[in-house]
N, C-alpha and C positions, 0 to 999 in steps of 0.2 A: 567694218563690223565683223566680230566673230564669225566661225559656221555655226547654223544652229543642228540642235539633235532633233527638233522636229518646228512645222509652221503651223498657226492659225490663223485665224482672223481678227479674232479678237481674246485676249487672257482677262480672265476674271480672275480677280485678285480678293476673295476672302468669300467663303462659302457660308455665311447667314443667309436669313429672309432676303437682303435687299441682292445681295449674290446669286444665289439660284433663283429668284425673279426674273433677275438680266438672262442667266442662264438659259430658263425656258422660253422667254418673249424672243432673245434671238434663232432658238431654235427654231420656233415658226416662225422665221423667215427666211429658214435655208442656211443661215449664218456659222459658221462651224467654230465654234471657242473649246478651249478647254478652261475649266477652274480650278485657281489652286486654292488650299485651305491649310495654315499652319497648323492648326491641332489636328488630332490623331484621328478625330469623329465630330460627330453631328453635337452642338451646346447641349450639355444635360442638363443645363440649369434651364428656370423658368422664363426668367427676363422678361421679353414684350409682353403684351396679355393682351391687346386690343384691336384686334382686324376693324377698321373702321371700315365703313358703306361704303366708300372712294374703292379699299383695296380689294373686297369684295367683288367688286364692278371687273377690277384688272383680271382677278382669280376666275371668272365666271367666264371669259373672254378664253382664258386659259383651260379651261374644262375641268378646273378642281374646286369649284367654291361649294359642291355637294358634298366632295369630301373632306373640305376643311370645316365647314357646318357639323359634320356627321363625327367628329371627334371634339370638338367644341360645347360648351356649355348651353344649355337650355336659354331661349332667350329670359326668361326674367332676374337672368344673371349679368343683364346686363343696365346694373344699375351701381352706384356707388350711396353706401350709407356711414353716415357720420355717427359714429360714437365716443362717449369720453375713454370708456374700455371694452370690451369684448358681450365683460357680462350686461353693459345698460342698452336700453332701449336707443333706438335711436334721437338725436335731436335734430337731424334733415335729412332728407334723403334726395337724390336726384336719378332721374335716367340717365342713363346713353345714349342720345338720338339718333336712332338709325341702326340703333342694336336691342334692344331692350322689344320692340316692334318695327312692325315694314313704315316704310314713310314711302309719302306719295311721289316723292322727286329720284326714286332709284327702284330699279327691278329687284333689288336687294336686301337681305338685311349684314349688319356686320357681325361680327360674335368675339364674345369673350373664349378667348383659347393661350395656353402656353407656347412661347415659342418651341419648346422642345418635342412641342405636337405638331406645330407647325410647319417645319424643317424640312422632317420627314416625307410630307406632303407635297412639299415645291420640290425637292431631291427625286421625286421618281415622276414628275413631271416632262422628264426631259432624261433624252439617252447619252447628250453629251458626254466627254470625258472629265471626271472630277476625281483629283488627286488628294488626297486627303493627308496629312503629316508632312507637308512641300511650302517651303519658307521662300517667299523672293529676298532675295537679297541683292540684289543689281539689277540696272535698268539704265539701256546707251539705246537713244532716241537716232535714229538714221531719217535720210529724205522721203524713206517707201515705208520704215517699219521701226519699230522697237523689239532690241534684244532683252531679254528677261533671264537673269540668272536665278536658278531657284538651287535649293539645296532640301534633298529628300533625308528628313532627319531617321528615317527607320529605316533606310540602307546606309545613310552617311553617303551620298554620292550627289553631286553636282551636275545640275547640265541646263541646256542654253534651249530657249525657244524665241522662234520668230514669229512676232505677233505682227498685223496689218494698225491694230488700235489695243490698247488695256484700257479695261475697267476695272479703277480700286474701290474697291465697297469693302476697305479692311481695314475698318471700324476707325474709332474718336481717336485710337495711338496710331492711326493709319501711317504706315513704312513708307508706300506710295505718296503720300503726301510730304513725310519728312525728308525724303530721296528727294522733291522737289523743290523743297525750300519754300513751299507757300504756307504761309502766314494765316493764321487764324484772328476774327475780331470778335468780338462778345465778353461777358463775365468770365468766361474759364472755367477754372476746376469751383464750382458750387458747395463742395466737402465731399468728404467719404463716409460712403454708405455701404451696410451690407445686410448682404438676401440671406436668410435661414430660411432653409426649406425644413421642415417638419410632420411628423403625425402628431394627430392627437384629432380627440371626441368633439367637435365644435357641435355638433345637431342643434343641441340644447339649446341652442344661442341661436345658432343660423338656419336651422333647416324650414320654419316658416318667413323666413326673414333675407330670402337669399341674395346675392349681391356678389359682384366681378369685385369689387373692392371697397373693406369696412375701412374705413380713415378713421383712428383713433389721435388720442393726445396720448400714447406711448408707440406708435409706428404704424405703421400699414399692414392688413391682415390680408390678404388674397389666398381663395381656394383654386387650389393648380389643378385637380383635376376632375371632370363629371363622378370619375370611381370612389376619390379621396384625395389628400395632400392639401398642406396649406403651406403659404411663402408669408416670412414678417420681412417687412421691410424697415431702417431703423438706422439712425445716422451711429457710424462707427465708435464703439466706445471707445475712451483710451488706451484700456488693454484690453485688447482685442484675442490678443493671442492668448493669455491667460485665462479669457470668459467663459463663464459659467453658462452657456449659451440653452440648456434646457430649464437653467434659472430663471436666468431674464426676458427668453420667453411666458415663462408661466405667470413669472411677477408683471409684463405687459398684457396681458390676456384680463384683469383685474386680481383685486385681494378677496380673500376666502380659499376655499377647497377649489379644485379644479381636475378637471382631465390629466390624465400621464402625459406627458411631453418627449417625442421620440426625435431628436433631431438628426437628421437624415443627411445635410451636409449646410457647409457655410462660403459665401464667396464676397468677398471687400473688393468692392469698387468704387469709383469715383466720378458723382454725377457730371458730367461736364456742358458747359453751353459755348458754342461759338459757333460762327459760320466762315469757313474757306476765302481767303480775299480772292482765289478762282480756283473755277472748276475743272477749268480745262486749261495746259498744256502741252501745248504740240499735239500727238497723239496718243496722249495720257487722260483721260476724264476720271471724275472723282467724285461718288454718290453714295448715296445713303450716312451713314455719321462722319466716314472719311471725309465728306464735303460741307455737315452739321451735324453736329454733337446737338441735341433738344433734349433737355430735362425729360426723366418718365410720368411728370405728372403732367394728366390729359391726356395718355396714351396717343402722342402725335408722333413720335421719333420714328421708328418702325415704319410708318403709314407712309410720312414723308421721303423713306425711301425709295419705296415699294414705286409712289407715285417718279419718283427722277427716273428711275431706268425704264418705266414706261414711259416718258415722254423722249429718253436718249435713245431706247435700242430701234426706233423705226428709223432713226436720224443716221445712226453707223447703218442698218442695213441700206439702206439709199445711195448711203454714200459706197459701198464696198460693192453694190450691185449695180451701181454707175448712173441710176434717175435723179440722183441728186450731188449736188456738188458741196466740196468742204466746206466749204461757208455755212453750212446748213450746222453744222456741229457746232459752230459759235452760238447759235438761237438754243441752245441746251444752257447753259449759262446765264442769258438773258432772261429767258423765261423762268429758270426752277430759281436762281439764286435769292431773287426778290420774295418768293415764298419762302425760302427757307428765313430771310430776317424775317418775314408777317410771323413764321410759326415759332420762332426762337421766341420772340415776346412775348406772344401766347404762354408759353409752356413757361419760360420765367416768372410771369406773372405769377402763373400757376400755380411755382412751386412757394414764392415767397408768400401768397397768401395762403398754403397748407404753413409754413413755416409756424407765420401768425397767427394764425386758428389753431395750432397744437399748443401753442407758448401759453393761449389765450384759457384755453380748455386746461390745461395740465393744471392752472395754480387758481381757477375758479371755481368758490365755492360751492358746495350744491345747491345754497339758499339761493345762488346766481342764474340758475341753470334757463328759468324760463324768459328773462331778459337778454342773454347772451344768447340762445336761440333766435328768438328774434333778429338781433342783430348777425349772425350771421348764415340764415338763412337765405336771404338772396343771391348770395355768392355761390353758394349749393348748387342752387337751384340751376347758373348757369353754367357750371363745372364742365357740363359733358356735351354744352349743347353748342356745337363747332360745326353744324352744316355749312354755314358760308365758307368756315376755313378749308373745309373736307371737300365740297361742290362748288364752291363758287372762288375758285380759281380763276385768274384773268390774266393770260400771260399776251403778253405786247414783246413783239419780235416784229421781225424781218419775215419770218413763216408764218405771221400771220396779216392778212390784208384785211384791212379796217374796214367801217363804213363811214361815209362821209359825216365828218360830224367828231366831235369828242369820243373817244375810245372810253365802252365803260370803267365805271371806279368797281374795285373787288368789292367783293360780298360783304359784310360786318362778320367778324367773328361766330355769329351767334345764328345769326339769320341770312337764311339761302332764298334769292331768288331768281326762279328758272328763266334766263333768257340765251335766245339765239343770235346773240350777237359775237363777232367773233374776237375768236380768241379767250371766249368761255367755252367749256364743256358743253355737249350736246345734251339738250333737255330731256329725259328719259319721258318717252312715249309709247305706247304699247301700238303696236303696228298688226300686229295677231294677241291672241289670248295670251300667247306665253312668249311674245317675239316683241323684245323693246327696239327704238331706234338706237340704242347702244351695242345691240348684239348683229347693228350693221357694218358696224366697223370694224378693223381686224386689223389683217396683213395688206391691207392696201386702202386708198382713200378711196370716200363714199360718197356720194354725188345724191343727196337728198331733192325730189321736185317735186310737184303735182304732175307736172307734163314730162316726164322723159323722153318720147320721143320727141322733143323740143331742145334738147341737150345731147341726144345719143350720137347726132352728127359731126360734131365738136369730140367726141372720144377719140383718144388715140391710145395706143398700145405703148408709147414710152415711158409711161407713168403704169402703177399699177393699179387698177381704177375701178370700181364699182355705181350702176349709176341702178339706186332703186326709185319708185314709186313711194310718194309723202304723200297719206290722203289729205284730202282738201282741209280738215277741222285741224290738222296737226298745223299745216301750213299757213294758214290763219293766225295758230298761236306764236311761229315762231316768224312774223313777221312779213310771210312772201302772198303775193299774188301768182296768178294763175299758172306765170311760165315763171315765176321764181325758183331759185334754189341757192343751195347748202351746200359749200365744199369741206369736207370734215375729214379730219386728218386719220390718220393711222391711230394716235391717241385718245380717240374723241373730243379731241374739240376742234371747233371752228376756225378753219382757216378763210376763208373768204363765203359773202353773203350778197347773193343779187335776189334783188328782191321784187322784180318783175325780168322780164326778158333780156336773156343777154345784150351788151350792150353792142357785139360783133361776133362773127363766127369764130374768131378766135380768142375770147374773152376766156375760156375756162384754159386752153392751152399757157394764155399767157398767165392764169393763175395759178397754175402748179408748177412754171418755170420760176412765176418768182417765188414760191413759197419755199419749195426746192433749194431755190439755190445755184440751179443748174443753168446749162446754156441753153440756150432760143432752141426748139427741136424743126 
């Protein structure tokens, strides 16, 4: 293998949300990466728009969800309204569950924010080194590490790092992925679409009426930001390049007189749907769109990222700080890829019945107007409401120890409910006024009891371990008696559940050996 010009631990390979996420989560754990990013800067376009309740949780964990709130949309923006154009009244409207207001199953709420505001936020999160204008263009896998050839386009100069693991979170064209030769399954490219970001007066229309996104039958209207800005969203015209793009803004906006139309900039993409036939290669992993591509409609894409590199970066540091063994990195795959198909049909669904509802709406009468409501008012209604997909995660691994009996079924789409069972997410419990059972877990597992000193015996230092006090009423709900307890992972959720008294003194050792991965200690 080449010399390198310098080593890490781990290279992150594309500097979005789901990149500087990995970025900061390995930071707190000691973990040393650097990030490369091929453009010159941070997306100036708007793109994502939906911090869901799930990513909130991770941000909060991380010590920025005051400041990703605090540049973020008011929550009763966080609602989606259906209109035929700009200027009518609504014919449905739906919330955001989990952003629009607090819900009882999370210490949080999510919010309507741009990613171009978001970026910014996860980027000073963390001191690591991030290379901005730095392309990989090679990548020779050895028995300890992987070579990474990058080429710095703002000097024109080449050079070589030695990584211990890469993470590519470099996106749906992801180079990582194509350098690897894995395969994609899904619908594929869904068509080309493009974003016009714009000024113009909307108040008139929205400012009693506000909402993260108006769904028309001429494209999608989003306001980008608390001060101003709006984004249409709008499948690619033919001639693209010759469009009249503050035309066809104004003529989607409805017919009549309107507001000045100031178009700000334009970017043609191509919605894509697949998911990865794997994640992982040697010691190559692959998250966020590099590993699924998810349609934007249902603001799932983004979130689903967010969620893979927190369930990977505790699994590399484990392994790279020697408590856990490489096998632990296979349960990364196991677990996230089956959500990524739940979320893919999700969001296809999604997009094919916006498709239908625009086709439906575009050439329906107005005499039609209050029968066609009707009919697709239900489908509205459940647009946004994904707490089971967001919370009720159910990942079945090898890192996670069962309880005797059938392994639960995931959540419905639609509907979350809180259990402690494992290999779901830890049931958000308020432990203090302002201190959830979520804000127990961190950079090390968390050993939930009523009796700890019934368990503190059983600690040992090879793992990195926390063992708090679960008052009796929480304990109760989540299934234990007296000397019960909760082993919960570094991600929150549930790795193993006894549910009265260990069953030997060495019951909790031999469950974080096997969840680990690692050898007998």
């Amino acid at each position: 293998m080449p010399a390198a010009d310098a080593e890490v631990a781990v290279l992150i390979v594309g500097g979005g949300p789901v990149g500087l996420t990995a970025r900061a989560l390995l930071e707190r754990w000691g973990v040393r990466t650097l990030l490369v990013e091929k453009h010159r800067e941070l997306s100036p376009f708007p793109r994502s728009r939906l911090v869901n309740v799930r990513s909130m949780e991770i941000f909060r964990q991380l010590g920025i969800a005051a400041r990703v709130r605090a540049r973020a949309f008011a929550p009763e923006y966080g609602r989606i309204r259906f209109r035929d154009t700009m200027r009518d009244r609504d014919f449905a409207t739906a919330a955001m569950v989990g952003v629009n207001a607090p819900v009882p199953e999370s210490p949080v709420t999510g919010a309507v924010t741009s990613q171009d505001r978001l970026e910014p936020t996860l980027l000073s999160a963390a001191d690591a080194q991030v290379r901005f204008g730095v392309e990989l263009i090679g990548l020779a896998e050895g028995p300890e590490s992987v070579a990474a050839l990058l080429v710095d386009h703002r000097r024109g100069e080449e050079s070589r790092v030695r990584a211990r693991y890469v993470l590519a979170a470099d996106g749906a064209d992801s180079t990582v992925r194509q350098r690897l030769g894995i395969d994609t399954a899904g619908p594929g490219a869904m068509g080309g679409f493009t974003t016009v970001v714009f000024d113009a007066d909307l108040d008139r229309w929205c400012a009693h009426r506000p909402a993260g996104v108006y769904f028309t039958a001429h494209g999608l209207f989003a306001p980008l930001y608390p001060e101003g800005g709006w984004a249409w969203f709008v499948p690619t015209p033919e001639d693209a390049a010759g469009a009249d793009w503050p035309g066809l803004v104004s003529h989607a906006l409805g017919p009549g007189g309107g507001p000045q139309v100031e178009v700000v900039r334009v970017q043609h993409w191509v919605m894509n749907a697949f998911v990865a036939e794997r994640f992982r290669r040697g010691r190559i992993l692959l998250a966020g769109d590099a590993a699924h591509a998810i349609p934007i409609v249902g603001g799932l894409g983004m979130n689903a990222g967010i969620a893979d590199v927190h369930n990977l970066c505790w699994k590399l540091a484990g392994v790279l700080q020697g408590w856990a063994g490489s096998a632990l990195l296979d349960t990364y795959e196991s677990e996230r890829r089956p959500v990524a198909h739940r979320t893919l049909g999700q969001a296809v669904a999604n997009a094919r019945l916006m498709l239908q509802v625009q086709n439906r709406r575009r050439g329906r009468p107005r005499s039609g107007e209050a029968a066609s409501a009707r009919i697709e008012l239900p489908w509205s209604e459940r647009y946004f409401a994904q707490l089971g997909l967001v919370l009720g995660v159910t990942y079945r691994s090898d890192a996670v120890l069962a309880d005797h009996g059938t392994p639960p079924e995931p959540s419905d789409g639609t509907d979350y409910v809180p259990t402690a069972e494992p290999g779901r997410r830890m049931p958000h419990l308020w432990l203090t006024h302002d201190r959830s059972t979520l804000d127990a877990v961190g950079e090390r597992f968390t050993l939930l009891t009523p009796e700890p000193a019934h368990w503190e015996q059983q600690a040992t230092a090879a793992w990195p371990l926390h063992i708090e006090a679960l008052p009796g009423a929480h304990a109760e709900l989540c299934g234990l008696q007296s000397h019960g307890a909760l082993l919960i992972r570094p991600d929150g959720h549930i790795g193993a559940r006894w549910r009265d008294r260990s069953p030997s003194d060495s019951a909790l050792q031999h469950a974080l050996t096997a969840i680990t991965r690692s050898a007998p200690r």
